[in-house]
C-alpha positions as a Python dict, from the first residue, in 0.01 Angstrom:
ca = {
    (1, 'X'): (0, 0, 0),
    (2, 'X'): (171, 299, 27),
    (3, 'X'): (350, 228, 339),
    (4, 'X'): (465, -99, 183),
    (5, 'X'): (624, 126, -115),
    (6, 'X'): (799, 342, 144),
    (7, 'X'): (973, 103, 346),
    (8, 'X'): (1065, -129, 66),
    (9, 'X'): (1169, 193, -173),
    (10, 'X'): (1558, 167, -211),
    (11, 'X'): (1765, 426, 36),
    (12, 'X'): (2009, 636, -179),
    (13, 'X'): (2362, 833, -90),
    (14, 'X'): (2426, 1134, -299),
    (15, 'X'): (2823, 1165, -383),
    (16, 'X'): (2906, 1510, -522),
    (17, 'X'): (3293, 1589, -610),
    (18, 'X'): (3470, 1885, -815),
    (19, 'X'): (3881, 1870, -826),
    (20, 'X'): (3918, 2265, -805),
    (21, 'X'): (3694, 2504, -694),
    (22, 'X'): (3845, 2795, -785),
    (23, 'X'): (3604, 3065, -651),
    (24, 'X'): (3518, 2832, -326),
    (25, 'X'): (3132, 2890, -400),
    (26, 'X'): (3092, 2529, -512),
    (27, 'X'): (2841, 2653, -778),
    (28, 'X'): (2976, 2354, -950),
    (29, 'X'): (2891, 2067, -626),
    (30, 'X'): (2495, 2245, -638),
    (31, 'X'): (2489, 2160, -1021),
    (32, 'X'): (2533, 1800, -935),
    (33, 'X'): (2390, 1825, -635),
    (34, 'X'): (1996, 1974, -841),
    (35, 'X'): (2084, 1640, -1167),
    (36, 'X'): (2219, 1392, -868),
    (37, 'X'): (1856, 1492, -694),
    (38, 'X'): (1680, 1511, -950),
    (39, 'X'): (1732, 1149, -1057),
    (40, 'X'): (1692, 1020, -683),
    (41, 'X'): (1325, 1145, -740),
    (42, 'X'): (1226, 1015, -1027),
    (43, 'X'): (1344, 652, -917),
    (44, 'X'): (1132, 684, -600),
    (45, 'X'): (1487, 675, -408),
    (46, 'X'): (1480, 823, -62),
    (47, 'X'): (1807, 1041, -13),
    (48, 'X'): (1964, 942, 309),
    (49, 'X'): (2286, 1091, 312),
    (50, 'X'): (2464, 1354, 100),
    (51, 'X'): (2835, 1288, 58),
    (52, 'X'): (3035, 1624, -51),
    (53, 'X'): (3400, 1655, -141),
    (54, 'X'): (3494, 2029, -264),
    (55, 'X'): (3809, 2096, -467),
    (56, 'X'): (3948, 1773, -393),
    (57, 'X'): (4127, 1532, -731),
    (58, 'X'): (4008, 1222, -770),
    (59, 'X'): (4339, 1122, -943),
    (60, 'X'): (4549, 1110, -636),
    (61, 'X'): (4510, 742, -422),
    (62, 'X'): (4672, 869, -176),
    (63, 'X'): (4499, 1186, -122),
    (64, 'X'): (4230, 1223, 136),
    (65, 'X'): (3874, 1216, 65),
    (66, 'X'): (3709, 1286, 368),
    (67, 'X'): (3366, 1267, 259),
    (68, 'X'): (3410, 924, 23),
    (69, 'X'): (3612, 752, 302),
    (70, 'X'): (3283, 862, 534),
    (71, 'X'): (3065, 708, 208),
    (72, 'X'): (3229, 399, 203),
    (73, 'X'): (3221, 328, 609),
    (74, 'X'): (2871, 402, 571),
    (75, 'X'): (2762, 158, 260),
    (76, 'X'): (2969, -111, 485),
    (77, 'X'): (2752, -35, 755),
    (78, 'X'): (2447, -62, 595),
    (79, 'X'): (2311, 275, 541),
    (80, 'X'): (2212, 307, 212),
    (81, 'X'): (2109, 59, -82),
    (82, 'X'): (2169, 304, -403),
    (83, 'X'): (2415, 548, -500),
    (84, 'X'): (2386, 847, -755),
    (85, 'X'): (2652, 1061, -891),
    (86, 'X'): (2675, 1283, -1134),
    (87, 'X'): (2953, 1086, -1361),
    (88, 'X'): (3172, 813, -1293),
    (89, 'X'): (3514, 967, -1281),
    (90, 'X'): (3345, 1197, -1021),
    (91, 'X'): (3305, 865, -770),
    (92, 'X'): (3655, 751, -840),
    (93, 'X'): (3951, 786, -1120),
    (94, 'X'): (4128, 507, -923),
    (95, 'X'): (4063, 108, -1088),
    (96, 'X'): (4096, -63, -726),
    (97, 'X'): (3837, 171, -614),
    (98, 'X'): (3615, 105, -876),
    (99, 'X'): (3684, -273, -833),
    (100, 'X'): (3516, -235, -468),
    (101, 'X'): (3151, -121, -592),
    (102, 'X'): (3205, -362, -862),
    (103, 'X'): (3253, -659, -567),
    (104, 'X'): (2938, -433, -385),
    (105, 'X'): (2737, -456, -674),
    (106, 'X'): (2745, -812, -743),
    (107, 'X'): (2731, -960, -368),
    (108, 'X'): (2511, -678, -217),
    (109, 'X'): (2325, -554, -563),
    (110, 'X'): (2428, -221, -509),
    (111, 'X'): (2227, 5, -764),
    (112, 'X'): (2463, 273, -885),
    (113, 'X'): (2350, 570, -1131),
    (114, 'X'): (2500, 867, -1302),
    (115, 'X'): (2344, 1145, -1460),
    (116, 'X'): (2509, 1014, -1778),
    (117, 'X'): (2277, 673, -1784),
    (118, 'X'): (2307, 410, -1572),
    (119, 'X'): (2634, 133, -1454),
    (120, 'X'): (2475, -179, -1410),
    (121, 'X'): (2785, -296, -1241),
    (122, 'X'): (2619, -652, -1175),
    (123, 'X'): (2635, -726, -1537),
    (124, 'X'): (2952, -775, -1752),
    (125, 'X'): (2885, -504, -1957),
    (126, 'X'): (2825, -273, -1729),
    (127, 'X'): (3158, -337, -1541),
    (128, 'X'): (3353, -344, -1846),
    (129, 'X'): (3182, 7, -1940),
    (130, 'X'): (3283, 108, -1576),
    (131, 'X'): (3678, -7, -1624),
    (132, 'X'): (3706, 137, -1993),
    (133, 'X'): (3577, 496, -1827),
    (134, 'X'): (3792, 499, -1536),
    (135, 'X'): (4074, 365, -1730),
    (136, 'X'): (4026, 665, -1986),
    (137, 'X'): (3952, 898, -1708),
    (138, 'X'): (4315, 809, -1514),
    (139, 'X'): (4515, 799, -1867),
    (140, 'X'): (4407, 1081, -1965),
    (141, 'X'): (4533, 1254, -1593),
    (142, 'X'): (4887, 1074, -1634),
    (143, 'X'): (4936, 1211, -2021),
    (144, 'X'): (4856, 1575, -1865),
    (145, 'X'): (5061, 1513, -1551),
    (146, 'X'): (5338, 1393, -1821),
    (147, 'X'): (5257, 1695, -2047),
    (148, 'X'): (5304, 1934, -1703),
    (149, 'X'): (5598, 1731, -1541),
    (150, 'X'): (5805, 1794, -1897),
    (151, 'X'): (5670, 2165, -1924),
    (152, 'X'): (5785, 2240, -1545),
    (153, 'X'): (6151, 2040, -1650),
    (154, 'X'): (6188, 2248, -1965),
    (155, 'X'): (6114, 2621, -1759),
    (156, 'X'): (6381, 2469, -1543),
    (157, 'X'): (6602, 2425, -1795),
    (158, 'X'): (6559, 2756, -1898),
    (159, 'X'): (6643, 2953, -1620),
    (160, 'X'): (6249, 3031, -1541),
    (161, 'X'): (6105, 3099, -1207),
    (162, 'X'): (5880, 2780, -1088),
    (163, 'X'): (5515, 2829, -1138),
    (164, 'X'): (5291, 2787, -833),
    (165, 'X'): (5371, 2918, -471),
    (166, 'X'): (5602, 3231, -503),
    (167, 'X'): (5940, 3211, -360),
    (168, 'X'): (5998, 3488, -61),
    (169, 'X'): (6193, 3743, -190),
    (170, 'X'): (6013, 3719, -528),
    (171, 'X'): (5711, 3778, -712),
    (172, 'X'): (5587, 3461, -939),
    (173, 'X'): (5763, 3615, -1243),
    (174, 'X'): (6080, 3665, -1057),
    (175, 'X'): (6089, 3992, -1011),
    (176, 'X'): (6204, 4122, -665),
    (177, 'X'): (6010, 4203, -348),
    (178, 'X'): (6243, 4468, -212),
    (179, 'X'): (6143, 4414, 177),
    (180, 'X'): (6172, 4046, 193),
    (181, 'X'): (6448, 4045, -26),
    (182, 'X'): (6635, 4211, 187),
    (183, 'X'): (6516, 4020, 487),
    (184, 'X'): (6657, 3698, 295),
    (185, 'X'): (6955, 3828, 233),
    (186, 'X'): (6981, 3962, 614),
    (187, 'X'): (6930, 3570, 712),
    (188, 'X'): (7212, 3411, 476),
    (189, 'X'): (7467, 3731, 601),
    (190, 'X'): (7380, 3685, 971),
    (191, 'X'): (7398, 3246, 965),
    (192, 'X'): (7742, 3296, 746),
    (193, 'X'): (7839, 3585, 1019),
    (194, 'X'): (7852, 3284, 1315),
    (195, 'X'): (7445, 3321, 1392),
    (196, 'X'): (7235, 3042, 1488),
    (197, 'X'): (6908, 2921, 1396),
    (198, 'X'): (6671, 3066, 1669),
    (199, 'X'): (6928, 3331, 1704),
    (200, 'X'): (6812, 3473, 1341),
    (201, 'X'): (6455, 3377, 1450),
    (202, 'X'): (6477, 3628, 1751),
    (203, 'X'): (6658, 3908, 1487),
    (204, 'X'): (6384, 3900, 1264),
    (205, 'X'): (6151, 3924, 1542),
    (206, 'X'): (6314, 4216, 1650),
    (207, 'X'): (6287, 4394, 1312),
    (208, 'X'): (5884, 4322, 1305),
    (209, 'X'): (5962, 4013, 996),
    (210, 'X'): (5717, 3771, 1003),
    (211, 'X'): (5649, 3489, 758),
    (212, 'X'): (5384, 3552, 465),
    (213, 'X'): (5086, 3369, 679),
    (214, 'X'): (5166, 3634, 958),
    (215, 'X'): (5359, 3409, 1157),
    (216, 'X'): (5618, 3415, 1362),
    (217, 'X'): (5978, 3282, 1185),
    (218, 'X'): (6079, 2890, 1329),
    (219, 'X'): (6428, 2746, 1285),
    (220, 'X'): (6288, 2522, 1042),
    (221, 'X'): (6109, 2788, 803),
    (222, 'X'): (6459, 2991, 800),
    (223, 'X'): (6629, 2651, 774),
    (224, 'X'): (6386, 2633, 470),
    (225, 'X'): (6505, 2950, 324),
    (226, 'X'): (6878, 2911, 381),
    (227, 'X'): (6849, 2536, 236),
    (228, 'X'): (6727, 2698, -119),
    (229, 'X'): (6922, 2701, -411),
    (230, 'X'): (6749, 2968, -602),
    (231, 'X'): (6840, 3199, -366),
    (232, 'X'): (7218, 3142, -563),
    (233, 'X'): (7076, 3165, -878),
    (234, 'X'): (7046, 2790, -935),
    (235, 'X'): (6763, 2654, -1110),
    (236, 'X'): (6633, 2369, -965),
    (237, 'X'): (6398, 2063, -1055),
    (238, 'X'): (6257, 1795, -863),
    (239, 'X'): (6465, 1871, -575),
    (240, 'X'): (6825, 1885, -799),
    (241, 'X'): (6998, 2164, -894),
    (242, 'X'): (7035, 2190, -1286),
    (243, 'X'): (7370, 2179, -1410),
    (244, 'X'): (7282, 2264, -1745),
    (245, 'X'): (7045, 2530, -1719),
    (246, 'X'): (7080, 2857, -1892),
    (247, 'X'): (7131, 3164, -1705),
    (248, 'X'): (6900, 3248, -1490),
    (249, 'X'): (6609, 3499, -1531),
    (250, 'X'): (6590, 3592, -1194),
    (251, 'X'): (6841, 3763, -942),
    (252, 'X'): (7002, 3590, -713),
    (253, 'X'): (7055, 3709, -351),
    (254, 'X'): (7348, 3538, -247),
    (255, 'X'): (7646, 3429, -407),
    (256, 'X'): (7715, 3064, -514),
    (257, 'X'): (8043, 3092, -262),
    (258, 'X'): (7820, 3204, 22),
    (259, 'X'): (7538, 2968, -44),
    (260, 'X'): (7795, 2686, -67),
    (261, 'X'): (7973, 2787, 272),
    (262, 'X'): (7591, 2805, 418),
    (263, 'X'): (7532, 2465, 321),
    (264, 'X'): (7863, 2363, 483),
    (265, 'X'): (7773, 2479, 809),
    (266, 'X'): (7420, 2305, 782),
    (267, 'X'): (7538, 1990, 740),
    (268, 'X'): (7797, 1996, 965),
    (269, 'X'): (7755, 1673, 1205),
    (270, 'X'): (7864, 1796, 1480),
    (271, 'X'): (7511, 2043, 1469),
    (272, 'X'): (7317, 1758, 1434),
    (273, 'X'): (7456, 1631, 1769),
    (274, 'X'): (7368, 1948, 1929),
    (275, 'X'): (7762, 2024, 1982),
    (276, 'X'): (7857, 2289, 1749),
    (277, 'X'): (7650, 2609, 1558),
    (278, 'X'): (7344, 2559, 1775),
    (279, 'X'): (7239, 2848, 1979),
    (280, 'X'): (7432, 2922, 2276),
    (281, 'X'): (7450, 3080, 2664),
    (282, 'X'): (7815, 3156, 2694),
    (283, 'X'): (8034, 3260, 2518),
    (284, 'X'): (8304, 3005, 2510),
    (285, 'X'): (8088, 2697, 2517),
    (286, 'X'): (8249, 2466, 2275),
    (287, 'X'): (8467, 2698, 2134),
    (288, 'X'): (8762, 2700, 2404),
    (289, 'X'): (8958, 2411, 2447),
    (290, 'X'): (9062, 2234, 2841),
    (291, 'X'): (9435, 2186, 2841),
    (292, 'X'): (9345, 1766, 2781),
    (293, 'X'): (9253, 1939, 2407),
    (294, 'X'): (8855, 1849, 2468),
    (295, 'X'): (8607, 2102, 2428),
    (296, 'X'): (8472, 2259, 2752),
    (297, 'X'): (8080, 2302, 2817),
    (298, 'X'): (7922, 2603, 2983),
    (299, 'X'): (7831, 2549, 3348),
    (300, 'X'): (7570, 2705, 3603),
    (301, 'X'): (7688, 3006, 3749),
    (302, 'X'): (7879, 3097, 3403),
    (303, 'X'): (8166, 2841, 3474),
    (304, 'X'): (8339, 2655, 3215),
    (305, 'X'): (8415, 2310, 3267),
    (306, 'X'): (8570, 2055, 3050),
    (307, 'X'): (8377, 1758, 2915),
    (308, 'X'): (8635, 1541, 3111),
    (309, 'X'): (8623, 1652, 3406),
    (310, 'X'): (8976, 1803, 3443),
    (311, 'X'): (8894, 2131, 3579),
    (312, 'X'): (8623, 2426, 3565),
    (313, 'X'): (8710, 2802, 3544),
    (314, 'X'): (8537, 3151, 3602),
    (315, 'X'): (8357, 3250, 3273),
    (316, 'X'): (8363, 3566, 3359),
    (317, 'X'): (8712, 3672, 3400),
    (318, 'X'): (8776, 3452, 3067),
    (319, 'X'): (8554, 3581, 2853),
    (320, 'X'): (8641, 3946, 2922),
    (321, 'X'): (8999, 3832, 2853),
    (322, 'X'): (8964, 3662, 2564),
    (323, 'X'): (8734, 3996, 2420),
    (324, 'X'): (8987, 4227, 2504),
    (325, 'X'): (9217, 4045, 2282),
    (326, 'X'): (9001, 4046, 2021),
    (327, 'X'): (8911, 4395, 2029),
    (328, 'X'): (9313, 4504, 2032),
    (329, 'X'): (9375, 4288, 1731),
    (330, 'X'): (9038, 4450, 1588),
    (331, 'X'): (9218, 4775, 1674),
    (332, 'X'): (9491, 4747, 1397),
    (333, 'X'): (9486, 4900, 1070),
    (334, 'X'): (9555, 4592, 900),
    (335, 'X'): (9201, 4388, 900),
    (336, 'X'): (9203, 4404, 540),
    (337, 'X'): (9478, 4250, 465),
    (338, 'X'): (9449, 4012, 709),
    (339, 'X'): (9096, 3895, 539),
    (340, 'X'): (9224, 3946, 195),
    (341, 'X'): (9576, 3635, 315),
    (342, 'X'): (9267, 3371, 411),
    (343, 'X'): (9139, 3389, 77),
    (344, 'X'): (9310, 3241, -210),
    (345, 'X'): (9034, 3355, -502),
    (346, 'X'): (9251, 3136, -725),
    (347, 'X'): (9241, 2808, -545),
    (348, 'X'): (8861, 2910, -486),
    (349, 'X'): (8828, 2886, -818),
    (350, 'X'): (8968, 2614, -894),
    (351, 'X'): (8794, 2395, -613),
    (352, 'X'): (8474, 2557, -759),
    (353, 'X'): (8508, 2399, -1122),
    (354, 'X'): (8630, 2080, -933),
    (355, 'X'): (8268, 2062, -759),
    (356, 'X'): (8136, 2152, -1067),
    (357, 'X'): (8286, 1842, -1255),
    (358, 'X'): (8183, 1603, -1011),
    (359, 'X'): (7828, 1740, -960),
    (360, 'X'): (7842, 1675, -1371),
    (361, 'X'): (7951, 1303, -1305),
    (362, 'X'): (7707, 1212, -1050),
    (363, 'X'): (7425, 1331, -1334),
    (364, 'X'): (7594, 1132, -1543),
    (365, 'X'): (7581, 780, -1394),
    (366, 'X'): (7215, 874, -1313),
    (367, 'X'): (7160, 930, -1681),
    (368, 'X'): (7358, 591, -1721),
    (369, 'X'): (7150, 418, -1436),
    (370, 'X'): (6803, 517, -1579),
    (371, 'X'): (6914, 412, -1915),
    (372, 'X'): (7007, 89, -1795),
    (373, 'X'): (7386, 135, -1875),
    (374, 'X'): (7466, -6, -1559),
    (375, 'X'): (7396, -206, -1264),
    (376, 'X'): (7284, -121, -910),
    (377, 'X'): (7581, -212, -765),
    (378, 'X'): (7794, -22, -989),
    (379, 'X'): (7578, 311, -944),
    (380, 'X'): (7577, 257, -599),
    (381, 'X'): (8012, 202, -564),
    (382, 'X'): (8017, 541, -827),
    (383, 'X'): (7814, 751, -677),
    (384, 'X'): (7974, 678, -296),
    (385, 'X'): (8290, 728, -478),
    (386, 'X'): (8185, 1110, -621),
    (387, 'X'): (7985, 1215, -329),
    (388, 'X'): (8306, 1108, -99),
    (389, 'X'): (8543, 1320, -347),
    (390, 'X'): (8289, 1606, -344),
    (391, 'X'): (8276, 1640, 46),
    (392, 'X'): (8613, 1662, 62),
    (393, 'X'): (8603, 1988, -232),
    (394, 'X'): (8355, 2120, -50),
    (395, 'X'): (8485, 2085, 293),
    (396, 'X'): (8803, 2281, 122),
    (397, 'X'): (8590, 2524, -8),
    (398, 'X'): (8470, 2597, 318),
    (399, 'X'): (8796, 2640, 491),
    (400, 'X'): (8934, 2842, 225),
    (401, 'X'): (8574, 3124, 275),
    (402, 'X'): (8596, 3061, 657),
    (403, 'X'): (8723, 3471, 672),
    (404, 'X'): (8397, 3520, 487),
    (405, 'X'): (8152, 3478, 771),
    (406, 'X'): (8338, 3786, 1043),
    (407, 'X'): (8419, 4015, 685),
    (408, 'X'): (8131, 4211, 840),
    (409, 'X'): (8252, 4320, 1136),
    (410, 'X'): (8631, 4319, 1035),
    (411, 'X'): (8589, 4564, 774),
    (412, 'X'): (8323, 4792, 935),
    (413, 'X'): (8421, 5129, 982),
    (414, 'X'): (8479, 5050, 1368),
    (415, 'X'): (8535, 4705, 1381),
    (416, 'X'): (8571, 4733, 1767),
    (417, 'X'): (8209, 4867, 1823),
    (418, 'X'): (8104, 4650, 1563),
    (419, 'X'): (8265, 4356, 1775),
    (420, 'X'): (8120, 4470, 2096),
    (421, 'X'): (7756, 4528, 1970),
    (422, 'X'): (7713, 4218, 1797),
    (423, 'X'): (7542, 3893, 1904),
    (424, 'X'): (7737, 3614, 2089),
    (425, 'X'): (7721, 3409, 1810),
    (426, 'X'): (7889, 3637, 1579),
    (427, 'X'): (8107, 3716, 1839),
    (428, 'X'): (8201, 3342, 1861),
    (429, 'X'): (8288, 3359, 1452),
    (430, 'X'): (8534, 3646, 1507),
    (431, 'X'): (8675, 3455, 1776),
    (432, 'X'): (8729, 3160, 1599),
    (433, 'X'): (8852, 3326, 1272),
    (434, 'X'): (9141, 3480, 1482),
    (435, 'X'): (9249, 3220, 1764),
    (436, 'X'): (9219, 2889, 1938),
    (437, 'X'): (9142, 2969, 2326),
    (438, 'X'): (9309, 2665, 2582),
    (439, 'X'): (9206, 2675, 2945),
    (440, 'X'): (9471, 2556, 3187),
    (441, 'X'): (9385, 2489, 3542),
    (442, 'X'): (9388, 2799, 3809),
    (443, 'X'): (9608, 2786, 4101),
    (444, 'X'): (9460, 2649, 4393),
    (445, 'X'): (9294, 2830, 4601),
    (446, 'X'): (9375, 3164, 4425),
    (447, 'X'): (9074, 3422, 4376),
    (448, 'X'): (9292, 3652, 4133),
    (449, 'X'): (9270, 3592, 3758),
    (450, 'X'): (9598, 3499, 3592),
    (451, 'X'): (9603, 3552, 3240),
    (452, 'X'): (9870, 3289, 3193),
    (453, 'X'): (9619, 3056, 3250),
    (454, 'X'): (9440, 3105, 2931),
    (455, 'X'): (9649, 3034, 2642),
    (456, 'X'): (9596, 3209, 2294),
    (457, 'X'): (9701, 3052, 1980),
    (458, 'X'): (9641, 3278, 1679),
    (459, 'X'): (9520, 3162, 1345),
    (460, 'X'): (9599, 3469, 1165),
    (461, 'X'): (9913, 3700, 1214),
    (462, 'X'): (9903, 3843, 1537),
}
């Protein structure tokens, strides 16, 4: 008789979930788990398989639940009969979840039980008890998530720091680390200096910088940094900057001017094609022209050849041209001034409150899209409209703080040494603030340099 008992007594899962465990001791999963047990036993139930999800929200349906998805496979596959958890909203805050153990329960009599009393969910009362409590359960998550989302939107607004993960350079009030400050600030003034990507990597390698999980700084985590309004003293929310935010309480690293002429350079196209700002070998790699007016490419054994065809020349005997130009014009006492002529602070100005008037407009026919004010098709012809004008301010403002990114090295004490110590890629910005470089074809057969051959054009007075 016995025996009979056993084999016909019903085969339970356990499902234990908390949403945040805090401490990671999951004192709160062995509560359940002693109730959940507890009950198992005094139904007869045999407990066949324990189901655990730590610190993991219920409220999400698209987050993860490695244990429940496990659960589910399982009950599909037969394995158990009964399930016990310690409240409902624990199994599942989601309705169509809930609507699958309802379909289980009434074609496969699933027996589910809380430590709160019992769902029948093969009667109509028990199912509508069920889809009141989870219904409850997920409004009450999207009032709180409202309550938050406005909260975080209002700090914003303010000029508060974002709660949550700290930004680097900053403690979570917005005070200032010193040493990764200054690390920050050392990647915005080396990418605006004419540095690349992995070439900033490899600097802060150098230096003993690392990220805050210990590891080792990727073009994308510094693209991360350099992509960050804050950093300028924006405040930002939900990805946008806030135009009408208060001042700030924090201090920003860079200025707005910088940040905007960083941004520039990012989303240049010609980097996404891997042809201009990415790390390079030689010196004059897309930065001299061929005669034809193409770009030339470096080539093995340090020749340049254009991307035509035309001709290839010596990189050597170039490049050491073309730096000994550089490094007499760097020689001159009149770097200043020659900085000072390629920016026009009034004209920056006024390009600035130009951006700033059409960032306000593109805010604007959001505001007048979400409040229905217009149509799709109108947003969308506005909005191309604004973004096109505010490419082309920005684009200006770029040209006009070009002089910014070499300032460095043309107002150092020696600019010369400066010159020759820095990396190629900074190298390459002085270069191009200063001249265009034109490669004409060598004589035939000639093993002699001819400086004729490389034509100069300055950009600045010479």
């Amino acid at each position: 008789m016995s025996t009979t008992q056993t084999s016909t007594a019903p085969r339970a899962a356990v499902y234990l979930r908390v949403s945040l465990d805090a401490t990671g001791e999951m004192l709160a999963v062995e509560r359940q788990r002693e109730d959940c047990r507890k009950i198992a036993a005094n139904r007869g139930w045999t407990v066949t398989g324990e189901y655990v999800d730590n610190s993991i929200s219920a409220s999400d349906s698209e987050k993860v639940r490695p244990a429940y998805e496990r659960m589910v496979q399982d009950y599909r596959d037969g394995a158990f009969d009964a399930l016990v958890c310690w409240d409902l909203d624990r199994l599942t805050r989601q309705p169509r979840q809930l609507e699958d153990w309802i379909e289980a329960a009434e074609k496969r009599r699933l027996q589910l039980v809380t430590a709160n009393g019992e769902a029948d969910l093969s009667t109509d009362g028990g199912q509508l008890f069920a889809r009141v409590k989870v219904s409850v359960a997920r409004s009450e998550v999207q009032r709180k998530a409202a309550r938050q989302k406005r909260a975080l939107q209002q700090r914003a607004e303010k000029g508060r720091p974002p709660l949550g993960v700290r930004l680097t350079g900053y403690t979570t009030s917005g005070d200032l680390v010193p040493d990764e400050a200054e690390m920050v600030r050392g990647m915005f003034a080396a990418f605006n200096a004419g540095e690349s990507l992995r070439g900033i990597c490899r600097m802060l390698a150098t230096q003993g910088h690392t990220t805050r999980r210990g590891k080792p700084w990727s073009p994308s985590t510094v693209r991360s940094i350099l992509t960050n309004p804050r950093y300028a003293g924006h405040a930002v929310y939900c990805g946008k900057v806030l135009d009408t935010a208060q001042d700030v309480s924090w201090e920003p690293l860079v200025s707005p001017d910088v940040f905007a002429l960083v941004q520039h350079r990012l989303a240049d196209p010609r980097r996404a094609m891997n042809r201009e700002g990415t790390d390079r070998k030689h010196l004059g790699s897309g930065l001299y022209r061929c005669a034809c007016g193409l770009p030339v490419r470096g080539w093995s054994g340090h020749r340049y050849r254009c991307v035509d065809g035309c001709h290839s020349r010596s990189g050597r005997n170039v490049d050491a041209f073309v730096r000994d130009v550089i490094e007499e014009r760097l020689s001159r006492p009149d770097l200043g001034d020659v900085l000072a002529s390629r920016i026009d602070n009034a004209k920056a100005d006024v390009l600035l409150a130009e951006s700033h008037r059409l960032q306000a407009r593109l805010a604007t026919i959001e505001a007048d899209y979400d409040a229905e004010l217009i149509d799709g098709r109108r947003y969308a012809a506005s909005t191309a409209k604004v973004k096109a004008s505010l490419q082309r301010v920005e684009v200006e403002r770029a040209r006009l703080l070009a002089g910014v990114g070499p300032a460095a090295i043309l107002t150092a004490k020696d600019p010369v040494a400066a010159f020759r110590s820095a990396s190629l890629m900074r190298q390459r910005a002085v270069i191009d603030f200063f001249v265009t470089v034109t490669l004409h074809g060598a004589a035939r057969g000639s093993k002699t340099f001819d400086p004729s051959s490389v034509g100069v054009e300055w950009k600045v007075a010479s």
